[in-house]
N, C-alpha and C positions, 0 to 999 in steps of 0.2 A: 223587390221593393215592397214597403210595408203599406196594407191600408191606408194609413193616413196619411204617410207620402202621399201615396197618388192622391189624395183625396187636394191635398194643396195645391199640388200639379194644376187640378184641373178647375178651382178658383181662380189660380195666378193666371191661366191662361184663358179663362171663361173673359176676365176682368180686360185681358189685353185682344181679346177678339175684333174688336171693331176696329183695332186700327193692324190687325197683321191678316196677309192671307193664310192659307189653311197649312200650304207648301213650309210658307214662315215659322206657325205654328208648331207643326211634327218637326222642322231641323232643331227649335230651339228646345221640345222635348226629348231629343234624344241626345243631345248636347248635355243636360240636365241630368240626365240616366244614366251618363256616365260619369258624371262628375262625382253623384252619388255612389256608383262602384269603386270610384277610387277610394272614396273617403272610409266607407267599409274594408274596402282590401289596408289599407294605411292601418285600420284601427285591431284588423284581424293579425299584421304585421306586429305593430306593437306589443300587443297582448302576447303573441308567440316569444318575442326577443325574452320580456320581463321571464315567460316561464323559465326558460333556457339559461336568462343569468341566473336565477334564482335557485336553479338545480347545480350551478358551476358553483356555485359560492357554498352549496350544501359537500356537494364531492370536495372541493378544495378543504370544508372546515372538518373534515369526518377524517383526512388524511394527513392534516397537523397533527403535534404532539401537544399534552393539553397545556404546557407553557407556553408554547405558540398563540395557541386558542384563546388564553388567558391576555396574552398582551394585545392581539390584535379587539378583544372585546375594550378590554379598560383602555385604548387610545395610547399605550406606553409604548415609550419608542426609545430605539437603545442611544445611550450618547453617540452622536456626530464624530467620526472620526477621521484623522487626515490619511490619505492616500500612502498603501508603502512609501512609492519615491520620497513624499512630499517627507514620514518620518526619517527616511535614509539622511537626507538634506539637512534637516530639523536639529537631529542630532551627530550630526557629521561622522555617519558611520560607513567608515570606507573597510573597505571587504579587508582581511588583513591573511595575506596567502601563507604566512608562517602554518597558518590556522585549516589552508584549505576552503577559505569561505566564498560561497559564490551563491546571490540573493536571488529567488524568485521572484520576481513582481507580478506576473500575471496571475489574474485570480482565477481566471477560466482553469488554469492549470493545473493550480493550489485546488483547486475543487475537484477537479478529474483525478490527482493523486489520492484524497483523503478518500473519493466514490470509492477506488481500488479495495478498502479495508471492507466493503460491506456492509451490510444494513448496519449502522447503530442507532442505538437506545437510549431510550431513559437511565436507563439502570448498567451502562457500559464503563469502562475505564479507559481512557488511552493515553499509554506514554509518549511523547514527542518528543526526542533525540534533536538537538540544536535549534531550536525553533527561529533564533537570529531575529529578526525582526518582526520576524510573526506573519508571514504571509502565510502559510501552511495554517499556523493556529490560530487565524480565522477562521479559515472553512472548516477546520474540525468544530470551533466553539457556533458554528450554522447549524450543525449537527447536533447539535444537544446534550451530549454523555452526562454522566452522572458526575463525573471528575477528569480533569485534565491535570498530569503532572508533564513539567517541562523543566529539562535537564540541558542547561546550554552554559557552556563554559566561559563565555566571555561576555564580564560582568558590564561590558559597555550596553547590551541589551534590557537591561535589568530595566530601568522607565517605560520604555516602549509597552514590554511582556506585563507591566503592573497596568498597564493603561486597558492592557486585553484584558486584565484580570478583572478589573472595577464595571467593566462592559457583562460579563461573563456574569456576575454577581446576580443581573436584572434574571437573567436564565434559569434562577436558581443551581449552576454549574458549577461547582468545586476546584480551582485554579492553582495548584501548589506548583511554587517556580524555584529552583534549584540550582544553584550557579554551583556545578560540577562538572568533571569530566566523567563522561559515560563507562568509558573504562575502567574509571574505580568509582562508580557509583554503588551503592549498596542498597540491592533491591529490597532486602529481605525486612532492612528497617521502614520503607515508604509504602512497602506491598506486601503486609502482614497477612498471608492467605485469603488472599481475596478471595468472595464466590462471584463478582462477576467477572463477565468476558472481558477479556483483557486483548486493547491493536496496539501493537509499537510502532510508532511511524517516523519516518524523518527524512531532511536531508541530509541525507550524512556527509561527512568532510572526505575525500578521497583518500586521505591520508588513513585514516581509521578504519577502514569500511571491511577492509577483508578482514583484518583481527578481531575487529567486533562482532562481526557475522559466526567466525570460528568461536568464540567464547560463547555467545548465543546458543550454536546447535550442539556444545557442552552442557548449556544449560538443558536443553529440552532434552538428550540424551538418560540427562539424570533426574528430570522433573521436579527441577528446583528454581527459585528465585520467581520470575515471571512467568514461567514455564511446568506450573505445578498444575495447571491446566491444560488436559488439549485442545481447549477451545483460544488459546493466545497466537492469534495471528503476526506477522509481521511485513510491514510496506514502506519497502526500503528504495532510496537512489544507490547507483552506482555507476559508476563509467561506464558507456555501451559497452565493451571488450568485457567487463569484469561481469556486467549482467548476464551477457550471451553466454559466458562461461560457468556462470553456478547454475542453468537451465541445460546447455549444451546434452544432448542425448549420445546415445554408444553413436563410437565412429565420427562422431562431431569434429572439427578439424579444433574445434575451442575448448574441447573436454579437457578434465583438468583433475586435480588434486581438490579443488574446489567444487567441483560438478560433484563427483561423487560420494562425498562429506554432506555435499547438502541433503541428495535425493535417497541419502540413506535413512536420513530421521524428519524430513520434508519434503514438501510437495511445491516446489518451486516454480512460480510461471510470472516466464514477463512479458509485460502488462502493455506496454506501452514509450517511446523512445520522445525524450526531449530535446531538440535540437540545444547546442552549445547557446546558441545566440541568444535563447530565453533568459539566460541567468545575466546575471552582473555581479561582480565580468565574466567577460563570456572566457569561460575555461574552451582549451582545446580540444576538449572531445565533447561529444553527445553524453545525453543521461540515460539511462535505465531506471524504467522502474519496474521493480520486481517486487511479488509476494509470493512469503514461502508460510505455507499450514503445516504443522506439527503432525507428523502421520500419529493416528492413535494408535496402532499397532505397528512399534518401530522395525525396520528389516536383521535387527541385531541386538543382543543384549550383551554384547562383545562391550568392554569398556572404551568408550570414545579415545583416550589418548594411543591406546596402542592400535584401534582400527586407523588414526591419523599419522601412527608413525609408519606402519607398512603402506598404507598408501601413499603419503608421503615419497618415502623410497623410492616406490615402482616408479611416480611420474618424475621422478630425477633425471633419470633418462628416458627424455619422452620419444624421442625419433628411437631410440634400440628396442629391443626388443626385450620384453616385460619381465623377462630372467635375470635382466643386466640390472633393473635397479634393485627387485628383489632380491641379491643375491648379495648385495649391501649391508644387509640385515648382521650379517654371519660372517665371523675370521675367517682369514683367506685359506687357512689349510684343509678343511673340505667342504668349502661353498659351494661348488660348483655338484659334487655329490649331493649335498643337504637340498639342494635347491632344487634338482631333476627331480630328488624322491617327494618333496612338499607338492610342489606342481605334481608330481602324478597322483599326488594322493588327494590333492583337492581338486583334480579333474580339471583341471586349466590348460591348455594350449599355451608352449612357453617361447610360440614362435610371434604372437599377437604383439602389438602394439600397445601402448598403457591405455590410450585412446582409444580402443578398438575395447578394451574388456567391459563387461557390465558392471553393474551397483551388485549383483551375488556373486561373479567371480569375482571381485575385488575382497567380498567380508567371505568368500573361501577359504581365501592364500591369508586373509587375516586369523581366520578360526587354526588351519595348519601353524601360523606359526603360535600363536597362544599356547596351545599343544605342546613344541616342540620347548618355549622355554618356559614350559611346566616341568620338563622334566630334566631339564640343563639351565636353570636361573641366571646361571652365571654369563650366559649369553645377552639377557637383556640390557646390560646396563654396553653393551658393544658399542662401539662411534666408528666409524668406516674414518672419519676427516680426523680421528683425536688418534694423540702421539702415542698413545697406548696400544698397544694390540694382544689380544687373547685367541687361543684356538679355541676350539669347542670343548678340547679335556679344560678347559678353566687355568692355563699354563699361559705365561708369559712367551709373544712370539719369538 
């Protein structure tokens, strides 16, 4: 307590002397002395909190982006907008199954899918595959990119996506919306050699998803369209069965024709599983979400359609053994020869199961046969199912 405290102290109580005893006296000053410590501890409280928020509000502003920083100084605030459901209702957009379509409404989700892709930036691109009503391309446009394109075929979305656009504007964020199918869309006009980083993301329709995926790691094969970069990530849904299956490892009871297409020219890992019940409507099975990175040093420079026709093959017959669907390749009058000599020349075991082989004994048995109709052409154009048939002299069976 300071000097002049006390010094009033003992005025006040000088003044009240004659009518208190001395006992009276000391309890009412020490009554006083503490009332004083609180009012000090309160005010050394205070002062502590102000620092503390004043360092939050510093860390918090140092780790926006400076459009952030920008709105939250000038008081702008994005337009009000209505809740998915409440757009679903608004515009009586009922999921249409011809289509596959099954809506996200949870934004915790929608946020947890878009985290999946990774830091992004100011200076980012991402393409969104179906956006539908936009629950997804919200939380990508929280994120900031430089530009969002959204490719979603059914033109009944079209209001909604324009309403995320006009939101998107205040962002300074570039919003081009494109009522196409992804399957013929054409990258090469909307994604004129970008230099930046470029995330694919979507929900995709189940109907499309493995074909799209396969056209996709054609593209990164050849480093074209979206893929002319190895920094172009992609963060895709799919049915649990079909996620587990493009990650599946050797020996996996789910590996597949799929598995090992992907992990030849990606790095496939899934992320995280959506219960059926989140969407609407609730489809019958669980979601996957998976992302696959572009390996920058691919495991093959074997051209993709013929690594996917012998893989292909082998996993035809998945339970036999690895010779039986290999051996598909080749007219029946010396397959059974052709196919002992290729397996021993590509060091493969032809007793293994398709499931049981790896990502290099697979592009093996692919390089053997490359090889083989390099030097007998006339075997490639073979169909094991078509009415035609040829020996390996290039003679009609």
């Amino acid at each position: 307590m300071s000097g002049k405290e006390q010094q009033k102290l003992n005025v006040k109580y000088a003044e009240s002397s004659l009518k208190l005893d001395k006992a009276q006296l000391e309890f009412m000053k020490l009554i006083e002395e503490q009332n004083l410590e609180r009012v000090q501890k309160l005010k050394r409280l205070r002062r502590n909190n102000l620092m503390t928020a004043a360092a939050l509000i510093t860390s918090v502003v140092a780790n926006m982006s400076d459009a952030a920083v920008r709105i939250l100084k000038s008081g702008l605030r994005l337009p009000p907008l209505p809740t998915l459901r409440d757009i679903v209702k608004l515009y009586n957009l009922r999921a249409v199954k011809q289509l596959s379509q099954n809506f996200l409404m949870d934004e915790r989700l929608t946020d947890k899918i878009v985290k999946q892709c990774g830091q992004i930036n100011s200076n980012d691109v991402i393409l969104e595959v179906g956006p539908g009503p936009g629950g997804i391309t919200r939380s990508i446009i929280r994120r900031e990119p430089k530009r969002l394109i959204l490719v979603e075929k059914d033109a009944r979305f079209l209001p909604t996506l324009e309403q995320l656009r006009e939101c998107a504007k205040v962002l300074n964020i570039e919003v081009d919306i494109f009522i196409d199918d992804i399957l013929r869309f054409n990258m090469e006009n909307h994604l004129p050699a970008i230099s930046q980083r470029l995330h694919l993301i979507g929900n995709l329709p189940f109907s499309i998803s493995t074909r799209l995926l396969i056209n996709w790691l054609e593209d990164v094969s050849m480093r074209r369209r979206a893929f002319q970069s190895s920094c172009t990530t992609m963060t895709l849904t799919f049915q649990k069965e079909v996620a587990e299956r493009i990650c599946a490892p050797v020996g996996h009871e789910q590996r597949c024709r799929l598995s090992v297409m992907s992990q030849i020219w990606t790095r496939p890992m899934l992320k995280f599983i959506i219960p059926g019940k989140a969407f609407v409507p609730k489809p019958e099975v669980d979601v996957g979400i998976v992302k696959l990175i572009p390996l920058k040093e691919p495991k093959t420079t074997l051209d993709f359609r013929l690594v996917e026709k012998v893989v292909r093959h082998i996993f035809n017959m998945r339970q036999k053994y690895c010779r039986r669907g290999f051996e598909t390749l080749f007219p029946p009058d010396q397959r059974e020869s052709i196919t002992f000599e290729l397996f021993k020349e590509a060091d493969v075991k032809d007793t293994l199961r398709p499931f049981q082989l790896s990502v290099d004994e697979c592009l093996r048995l692919a390089t053997v046969y490359s090889n083989f109709i390099q030097e007998k052409p006339e075997v490639a154009s073979y169909n094991f199912r078509g009415p035609k048939q040829i020996t390996c002299e290039g003679q009609a069976a």
